[in-house]
Short mmCIF file of the C-alpha atoms (twelve columns), coordinates in Angstrom:
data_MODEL
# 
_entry.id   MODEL 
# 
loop_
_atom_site.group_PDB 
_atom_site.id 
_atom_site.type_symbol 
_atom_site.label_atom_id 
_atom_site.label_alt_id 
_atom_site.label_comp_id 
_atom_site.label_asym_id 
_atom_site.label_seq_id 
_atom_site.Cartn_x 
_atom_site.Cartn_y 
_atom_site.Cartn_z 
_atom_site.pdbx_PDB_model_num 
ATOM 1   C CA . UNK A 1   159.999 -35.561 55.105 1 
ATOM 2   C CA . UNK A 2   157.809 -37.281 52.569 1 
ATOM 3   C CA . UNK A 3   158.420 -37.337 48.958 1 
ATOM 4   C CA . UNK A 4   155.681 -35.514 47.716 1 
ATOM 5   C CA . UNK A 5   154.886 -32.954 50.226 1 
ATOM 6   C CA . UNK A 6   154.456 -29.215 49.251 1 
ATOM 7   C CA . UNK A 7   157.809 -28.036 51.119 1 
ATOM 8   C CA . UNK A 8   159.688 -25.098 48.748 1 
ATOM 9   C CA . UNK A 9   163.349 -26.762 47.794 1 
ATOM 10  C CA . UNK A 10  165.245 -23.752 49.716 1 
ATOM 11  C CA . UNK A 11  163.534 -24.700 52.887 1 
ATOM 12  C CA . UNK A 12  164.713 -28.570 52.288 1 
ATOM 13  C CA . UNK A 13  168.397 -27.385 51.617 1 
ATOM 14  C CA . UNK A 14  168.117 -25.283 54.395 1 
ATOM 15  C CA . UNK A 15  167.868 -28.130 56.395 1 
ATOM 16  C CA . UNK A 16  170.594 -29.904 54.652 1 
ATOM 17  C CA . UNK A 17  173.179 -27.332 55.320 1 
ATOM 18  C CA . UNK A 18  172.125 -27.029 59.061 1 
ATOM 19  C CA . UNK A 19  172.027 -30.533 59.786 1 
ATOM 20  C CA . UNK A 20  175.635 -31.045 57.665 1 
ATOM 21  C CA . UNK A 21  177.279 -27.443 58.733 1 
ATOM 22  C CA . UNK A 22  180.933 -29.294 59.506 1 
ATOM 23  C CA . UNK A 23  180.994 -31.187 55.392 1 
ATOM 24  C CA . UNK A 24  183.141 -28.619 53.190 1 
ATOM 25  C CA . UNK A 25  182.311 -27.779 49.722 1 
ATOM 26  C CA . UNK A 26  178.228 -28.715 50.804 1 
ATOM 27  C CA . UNK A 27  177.588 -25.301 50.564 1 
ATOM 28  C CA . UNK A 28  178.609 -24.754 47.352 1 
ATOM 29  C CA . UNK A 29  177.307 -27.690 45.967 1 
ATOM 30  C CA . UNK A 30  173.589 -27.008 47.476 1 
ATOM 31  C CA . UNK A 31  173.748 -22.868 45.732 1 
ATOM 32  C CA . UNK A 32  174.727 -25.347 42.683 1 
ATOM 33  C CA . UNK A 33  172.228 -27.591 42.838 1 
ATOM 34  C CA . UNK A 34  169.144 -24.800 43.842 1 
ATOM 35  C CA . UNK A 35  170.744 -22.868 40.947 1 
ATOM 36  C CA . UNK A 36  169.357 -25.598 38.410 1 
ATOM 37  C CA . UNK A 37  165.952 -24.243 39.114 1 
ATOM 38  C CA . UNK A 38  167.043 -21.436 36.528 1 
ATOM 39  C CA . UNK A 39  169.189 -23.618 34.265 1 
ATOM 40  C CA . UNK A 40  167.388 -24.168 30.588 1 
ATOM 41  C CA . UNK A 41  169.396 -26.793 30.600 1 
ATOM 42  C CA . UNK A 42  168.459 -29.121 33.678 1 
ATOM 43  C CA . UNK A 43  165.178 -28.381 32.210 1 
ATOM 44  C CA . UNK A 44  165.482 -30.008 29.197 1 
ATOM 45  C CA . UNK A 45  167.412 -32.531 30.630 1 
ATOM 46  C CA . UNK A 46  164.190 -33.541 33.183 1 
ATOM 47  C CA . UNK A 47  161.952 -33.488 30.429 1 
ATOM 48  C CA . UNK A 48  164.009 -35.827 28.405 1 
ATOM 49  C CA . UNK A 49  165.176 -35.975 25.074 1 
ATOM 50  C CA . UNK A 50  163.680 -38.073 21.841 1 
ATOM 51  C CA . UNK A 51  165.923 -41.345 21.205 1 
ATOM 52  C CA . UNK A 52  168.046 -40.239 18.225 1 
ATOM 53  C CA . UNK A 53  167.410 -42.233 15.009 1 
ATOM 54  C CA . UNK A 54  170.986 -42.889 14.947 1 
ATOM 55  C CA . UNK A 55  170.747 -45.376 18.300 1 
ATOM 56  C CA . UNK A 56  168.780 -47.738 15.913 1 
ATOM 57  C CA . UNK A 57  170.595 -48.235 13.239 1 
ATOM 58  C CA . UNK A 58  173.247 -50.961 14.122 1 
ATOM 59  C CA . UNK A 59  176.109 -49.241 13.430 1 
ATOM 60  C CA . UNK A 60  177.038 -48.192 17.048 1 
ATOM 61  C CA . UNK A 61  176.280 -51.874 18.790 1 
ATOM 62  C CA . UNK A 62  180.264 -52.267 19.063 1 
ATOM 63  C CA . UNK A 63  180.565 -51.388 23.095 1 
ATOM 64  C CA . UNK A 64  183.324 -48.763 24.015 1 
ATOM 65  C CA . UNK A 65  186.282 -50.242 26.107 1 
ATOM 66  C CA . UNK A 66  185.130 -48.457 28.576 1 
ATOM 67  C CA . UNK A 67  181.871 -50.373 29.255 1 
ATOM 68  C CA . UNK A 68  183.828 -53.674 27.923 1 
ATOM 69  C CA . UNK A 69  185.901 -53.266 30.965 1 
ATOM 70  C CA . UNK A 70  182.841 -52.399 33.166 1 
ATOM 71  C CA . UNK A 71  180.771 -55.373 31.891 1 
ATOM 72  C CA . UNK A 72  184.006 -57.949 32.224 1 
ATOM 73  C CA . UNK A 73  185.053 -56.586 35.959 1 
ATOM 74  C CA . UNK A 74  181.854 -55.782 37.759 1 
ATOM 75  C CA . UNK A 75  178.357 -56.865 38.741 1 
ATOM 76  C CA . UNK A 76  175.915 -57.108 36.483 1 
ATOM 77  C CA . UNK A 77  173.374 -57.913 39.250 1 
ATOM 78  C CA . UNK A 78  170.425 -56.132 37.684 1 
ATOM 79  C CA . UNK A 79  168.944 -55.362 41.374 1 
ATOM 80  C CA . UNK A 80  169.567 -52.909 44.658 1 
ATOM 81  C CA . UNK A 81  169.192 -54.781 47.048 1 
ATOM 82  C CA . UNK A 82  170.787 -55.971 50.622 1 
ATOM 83  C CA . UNK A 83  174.367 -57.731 49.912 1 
ATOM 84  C CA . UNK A 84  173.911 -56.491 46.216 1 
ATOM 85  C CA . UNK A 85  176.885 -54.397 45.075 1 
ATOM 86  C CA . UNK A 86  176.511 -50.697 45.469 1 
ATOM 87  C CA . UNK A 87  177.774 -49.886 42.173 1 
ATOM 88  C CA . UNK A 88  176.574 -52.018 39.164 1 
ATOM 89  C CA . UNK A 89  178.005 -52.212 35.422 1 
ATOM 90  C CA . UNK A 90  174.941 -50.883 34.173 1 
ATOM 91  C CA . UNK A 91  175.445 -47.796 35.864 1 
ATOM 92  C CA . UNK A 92  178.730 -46.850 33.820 1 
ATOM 93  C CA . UNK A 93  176.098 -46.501 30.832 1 
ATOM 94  C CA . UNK A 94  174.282 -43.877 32.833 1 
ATOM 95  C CA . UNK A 95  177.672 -41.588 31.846 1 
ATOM 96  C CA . UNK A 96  176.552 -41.972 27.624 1 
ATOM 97  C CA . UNK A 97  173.115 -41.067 28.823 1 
ATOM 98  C CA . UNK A 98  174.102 -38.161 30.436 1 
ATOM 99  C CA . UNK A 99  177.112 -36.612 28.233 1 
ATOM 100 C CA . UNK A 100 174.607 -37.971 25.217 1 
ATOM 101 C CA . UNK A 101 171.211 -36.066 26.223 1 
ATOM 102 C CA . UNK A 102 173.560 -32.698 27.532 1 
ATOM 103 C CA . UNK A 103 175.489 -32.416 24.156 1 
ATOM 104 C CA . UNK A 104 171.928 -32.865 22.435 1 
ATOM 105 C CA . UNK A 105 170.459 -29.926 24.356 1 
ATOM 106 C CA . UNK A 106 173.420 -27.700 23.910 1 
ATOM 107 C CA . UNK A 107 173.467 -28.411 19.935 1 
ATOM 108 C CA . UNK A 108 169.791 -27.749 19.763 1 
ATOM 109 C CA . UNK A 109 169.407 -30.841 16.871 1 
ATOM 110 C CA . UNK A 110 170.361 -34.360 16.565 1 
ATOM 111 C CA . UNK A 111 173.550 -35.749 15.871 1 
ATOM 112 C CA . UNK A 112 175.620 -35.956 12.653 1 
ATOM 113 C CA . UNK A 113 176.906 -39.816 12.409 1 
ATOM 114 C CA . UNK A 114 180.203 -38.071 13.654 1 
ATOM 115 C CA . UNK A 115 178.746 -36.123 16.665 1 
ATOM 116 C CA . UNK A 116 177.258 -39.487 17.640 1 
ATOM 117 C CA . UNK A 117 179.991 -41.502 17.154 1 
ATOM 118 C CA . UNK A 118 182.028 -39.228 19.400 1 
ATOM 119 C CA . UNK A 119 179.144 -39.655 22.161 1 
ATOM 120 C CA . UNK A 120 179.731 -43.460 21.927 1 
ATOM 121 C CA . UNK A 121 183.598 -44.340 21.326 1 
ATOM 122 C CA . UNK A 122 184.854 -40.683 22.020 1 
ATOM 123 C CA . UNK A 123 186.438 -39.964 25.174 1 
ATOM 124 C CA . UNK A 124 184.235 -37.947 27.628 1 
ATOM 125 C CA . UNK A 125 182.830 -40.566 29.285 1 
ATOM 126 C CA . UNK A 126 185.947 -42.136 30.320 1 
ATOM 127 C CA . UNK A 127 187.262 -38.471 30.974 1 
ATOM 128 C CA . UNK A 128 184.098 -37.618 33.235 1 
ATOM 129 C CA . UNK A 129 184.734 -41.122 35.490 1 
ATOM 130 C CA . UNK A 130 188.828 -41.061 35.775 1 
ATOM 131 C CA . UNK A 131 189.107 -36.983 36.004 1 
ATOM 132 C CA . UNK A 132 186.415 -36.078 37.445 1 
ATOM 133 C CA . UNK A 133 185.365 -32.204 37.585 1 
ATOM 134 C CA . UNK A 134 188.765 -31.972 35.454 1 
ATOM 135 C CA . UNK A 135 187.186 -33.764 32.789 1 
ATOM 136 C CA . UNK A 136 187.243 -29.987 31.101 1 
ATOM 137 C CA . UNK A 137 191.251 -29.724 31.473 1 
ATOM 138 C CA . UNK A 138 193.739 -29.903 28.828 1 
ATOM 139 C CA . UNK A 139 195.465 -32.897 30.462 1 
ATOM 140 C CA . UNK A 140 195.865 -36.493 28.643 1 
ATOM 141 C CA . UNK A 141 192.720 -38.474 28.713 1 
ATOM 142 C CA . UNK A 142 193.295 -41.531 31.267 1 
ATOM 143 C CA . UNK A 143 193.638 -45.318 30.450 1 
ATOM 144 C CA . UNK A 144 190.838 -46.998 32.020 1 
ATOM 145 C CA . UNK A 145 191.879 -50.588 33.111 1 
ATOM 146 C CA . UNK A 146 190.098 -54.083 34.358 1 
ATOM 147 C CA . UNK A 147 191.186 -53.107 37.955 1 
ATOM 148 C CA . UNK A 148 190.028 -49.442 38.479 1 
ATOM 149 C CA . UNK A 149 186.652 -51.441 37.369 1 
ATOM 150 C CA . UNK A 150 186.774 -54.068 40.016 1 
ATOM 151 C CA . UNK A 151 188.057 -51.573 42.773 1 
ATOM 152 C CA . UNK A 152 184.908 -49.573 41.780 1 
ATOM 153 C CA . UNK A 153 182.439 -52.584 42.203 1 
ATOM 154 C CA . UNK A 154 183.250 -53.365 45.933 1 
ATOM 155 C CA . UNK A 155 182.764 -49.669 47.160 1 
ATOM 156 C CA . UNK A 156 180.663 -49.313 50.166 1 
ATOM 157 C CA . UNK A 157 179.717 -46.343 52.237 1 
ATOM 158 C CA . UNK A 158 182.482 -45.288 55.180 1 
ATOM 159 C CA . UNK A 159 179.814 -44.102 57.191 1 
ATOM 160 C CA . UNK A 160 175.726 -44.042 58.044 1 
ATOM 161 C CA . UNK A 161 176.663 -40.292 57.523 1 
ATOM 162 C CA . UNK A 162 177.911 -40.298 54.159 1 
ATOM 163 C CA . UNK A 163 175.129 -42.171 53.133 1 
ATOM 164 C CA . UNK A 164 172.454 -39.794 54.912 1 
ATOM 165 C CA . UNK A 165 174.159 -37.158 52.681 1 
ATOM 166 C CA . UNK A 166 173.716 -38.494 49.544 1 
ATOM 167 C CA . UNK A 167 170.253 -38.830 49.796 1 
ATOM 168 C CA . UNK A 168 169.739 -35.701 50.938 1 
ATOM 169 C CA . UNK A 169 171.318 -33.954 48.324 1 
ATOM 170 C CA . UNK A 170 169.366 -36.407 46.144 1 
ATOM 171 C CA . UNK A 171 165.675 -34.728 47.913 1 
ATOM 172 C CA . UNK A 172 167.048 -31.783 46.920 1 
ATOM 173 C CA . UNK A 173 167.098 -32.375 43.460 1 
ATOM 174 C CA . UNK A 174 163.788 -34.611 43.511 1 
ATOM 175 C CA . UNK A 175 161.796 -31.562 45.102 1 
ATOM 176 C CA . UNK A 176 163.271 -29.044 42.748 1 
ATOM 177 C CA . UNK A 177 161.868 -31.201 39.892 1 
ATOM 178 C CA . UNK A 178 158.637 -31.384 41.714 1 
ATOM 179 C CA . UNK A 179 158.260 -28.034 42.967 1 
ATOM 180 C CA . UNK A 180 158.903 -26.588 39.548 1 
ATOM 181 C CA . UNK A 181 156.272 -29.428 38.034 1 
ATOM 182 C CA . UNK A 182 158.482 -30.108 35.347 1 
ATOM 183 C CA . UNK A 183 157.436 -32.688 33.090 1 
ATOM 184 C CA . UNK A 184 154.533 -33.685 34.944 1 
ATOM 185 C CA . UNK A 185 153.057 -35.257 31.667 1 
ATOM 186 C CA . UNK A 186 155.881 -37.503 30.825 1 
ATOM 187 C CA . UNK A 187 158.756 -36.922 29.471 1 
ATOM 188 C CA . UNK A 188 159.936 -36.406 25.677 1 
ATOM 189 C CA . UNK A 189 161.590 -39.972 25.659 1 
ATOM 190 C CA . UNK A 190 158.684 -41.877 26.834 1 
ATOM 191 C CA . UNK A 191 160.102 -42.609 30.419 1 
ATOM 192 C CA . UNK A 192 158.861 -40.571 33.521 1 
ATOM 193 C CA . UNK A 193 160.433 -38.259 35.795 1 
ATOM 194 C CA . UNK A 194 160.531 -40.650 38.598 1 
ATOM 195 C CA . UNK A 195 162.669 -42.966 35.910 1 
ATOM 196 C CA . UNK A 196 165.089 -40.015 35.684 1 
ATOM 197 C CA . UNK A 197 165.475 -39.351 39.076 1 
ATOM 198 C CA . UNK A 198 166.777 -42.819 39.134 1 
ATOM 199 C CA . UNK A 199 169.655 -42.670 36.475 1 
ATOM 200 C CA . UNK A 200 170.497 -39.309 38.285 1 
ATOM 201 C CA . UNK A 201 170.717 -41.301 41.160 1 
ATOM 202 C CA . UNK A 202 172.722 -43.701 39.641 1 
ATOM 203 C CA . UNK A 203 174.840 -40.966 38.033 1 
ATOM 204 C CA . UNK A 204 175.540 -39.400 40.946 1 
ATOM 205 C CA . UNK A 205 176.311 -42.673 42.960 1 
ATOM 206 C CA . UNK A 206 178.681 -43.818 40.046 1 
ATOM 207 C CA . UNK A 207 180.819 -40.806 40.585 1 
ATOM 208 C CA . UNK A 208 181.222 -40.524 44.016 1 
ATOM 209 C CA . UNK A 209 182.684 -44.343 44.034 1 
ATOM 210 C CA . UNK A 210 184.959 -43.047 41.003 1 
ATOM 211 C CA . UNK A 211 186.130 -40.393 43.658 1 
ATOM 212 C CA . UNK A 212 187.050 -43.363 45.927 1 
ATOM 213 C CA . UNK A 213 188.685 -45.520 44.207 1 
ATOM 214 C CA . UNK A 214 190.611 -42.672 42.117 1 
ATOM 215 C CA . UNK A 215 191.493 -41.600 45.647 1 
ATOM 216 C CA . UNK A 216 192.866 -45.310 46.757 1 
ATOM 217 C CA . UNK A 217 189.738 -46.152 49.129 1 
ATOM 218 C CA . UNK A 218 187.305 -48.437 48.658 1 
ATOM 219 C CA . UNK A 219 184.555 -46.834 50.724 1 
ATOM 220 C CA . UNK A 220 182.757 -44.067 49.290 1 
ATOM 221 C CA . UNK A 221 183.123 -40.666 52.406 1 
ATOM 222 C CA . UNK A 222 181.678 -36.712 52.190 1 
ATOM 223 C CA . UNK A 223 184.179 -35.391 50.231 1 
ATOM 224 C CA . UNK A 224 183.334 -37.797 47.439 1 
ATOM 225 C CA . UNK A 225 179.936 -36.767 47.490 1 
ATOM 226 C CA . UNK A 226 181.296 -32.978 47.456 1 
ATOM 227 C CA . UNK A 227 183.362 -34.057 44.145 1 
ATOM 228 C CA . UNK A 228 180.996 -35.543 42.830 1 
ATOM 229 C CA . UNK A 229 178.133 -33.385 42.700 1 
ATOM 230 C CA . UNK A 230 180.588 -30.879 41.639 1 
ATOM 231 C CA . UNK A 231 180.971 -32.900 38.512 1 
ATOM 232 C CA . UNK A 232 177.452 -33.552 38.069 1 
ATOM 233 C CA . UNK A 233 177.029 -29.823 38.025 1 
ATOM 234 C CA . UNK A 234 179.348 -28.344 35.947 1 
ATOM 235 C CA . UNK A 235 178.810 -31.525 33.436 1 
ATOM 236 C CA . UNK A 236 174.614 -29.514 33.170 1 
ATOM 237 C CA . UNK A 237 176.439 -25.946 33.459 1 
ATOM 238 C CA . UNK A 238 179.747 -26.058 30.796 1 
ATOM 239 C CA . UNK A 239 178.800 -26.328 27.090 1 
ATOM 240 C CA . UNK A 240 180.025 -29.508 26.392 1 
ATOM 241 C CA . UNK A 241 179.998 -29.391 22.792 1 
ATOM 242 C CA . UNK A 242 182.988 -27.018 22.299 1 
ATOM 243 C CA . UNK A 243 184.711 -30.363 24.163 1 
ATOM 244 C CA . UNK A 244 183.437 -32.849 22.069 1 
# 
């Protein structure tokens, strides 16, 4: 199935859930994911939000612990390619993009200095990657350390399946954006869609290794992928800013 051909999304996840019938929780997480063609919010989130002022000022250059650890105990290989890692420290800033550009949308402004401090040294981020879709839960925040980190940068795929899944899911969400012609002039922060179909990508990827290694594996299966789109999901779907 090529990229850019005319199919409607529901027949393409059609084909997902026939040709992965036996994966639990895929069904759910496809209704999620063809949901997002109402969602105001996945909407914004595609066409991208302006940088805030506040990223420029200097004051927030101090990294979190959390991508300390990431930077100091994985690959910073800047490239995917054969015998590269799968997961990469850059992607653990994907999370601030994410929980950064969601809490914008949902506050309908920019950030006070405190909101955007939060976004940068608070603790959703590390929440999101060590708790997963009980990132919303009332339970003590994690402590990340140097060797959940390492763990996460030797990940591989168990399977040619699990792999064949993630992509799929991953069409899914590339033909919704397409289909709908979202953004098709470029989006608010100067990147293009195809650039944010990447850090989804990227996103998505980053927490289904978390799911691993939380788990005690290092190779990344189907029920990660489950888990993890789950996350991804009701990260676009809960108003985030009553968390913050």
């Amino acid at each position: 199935m090529g990229l850019f051909s005319a199919e409607p999304t529901d027949e393409v996840a059609k084909k997902v859930l026939d040709e992965f019938n036996d994966v639990d929780g895929l069904k759910e997480v496809v209704g999620g994911v063809l949901a997002l063609q109402d969602s105001r919010i996945y909407e914004e989130l595609v066409k991208g939000v302006p940088n805030d002022p506040l990223m420029n000022s200097g004051d927030y250059d101090e990294p979190s612990e959390l991508i300390k650890l990431a930077s100091k105990n994985m690959s910073k290989f800047p490239l995917s390619i054969p015998f590269a890692p799968l997961i990469v420290a850059k992607y653990v800033l994907v999370t601030y993009t994410f929980v950064s550009d969601i809490y914008c949308i949902r506050l309908g402004r920019q950030f006070s200095k405190e909101e955007f401090y939060n976004v940068c040294y608070g603790p959703m981020a590390t929440r999101i990657l060590l708790m997963l879709e009980n990132f919303d839960s009332k339970d003590e925040t994690p402590r990340p350390t140097a060797e959940f980190f390492k763990r996460l940068g030797k990940v591989k795929w168990q399977d040619k399946k699990s792999k064949k899944l993630f992509n799929q899911i991953l069409e899914i969400l590339f033909m919704l954006i397409f289909n709908k012609k979202w953004a098709v002039r470029g989006r608010k922060d100067g990147s293009s869609v195809s650039s944010f179909s990447a850090t989804e990508n990227a996103f998505i990827l980053l927490l289904s290794g978390c799911s691993a290694v939380i788990d005690g594996r290092d190779k990344i299966n189907t029920f990660d992928l489950i888990r993890a789109n789950k996350t991804y999901l009701k990260l676009i779907n809960m108003d985030i800013s009553k968390l913050m």
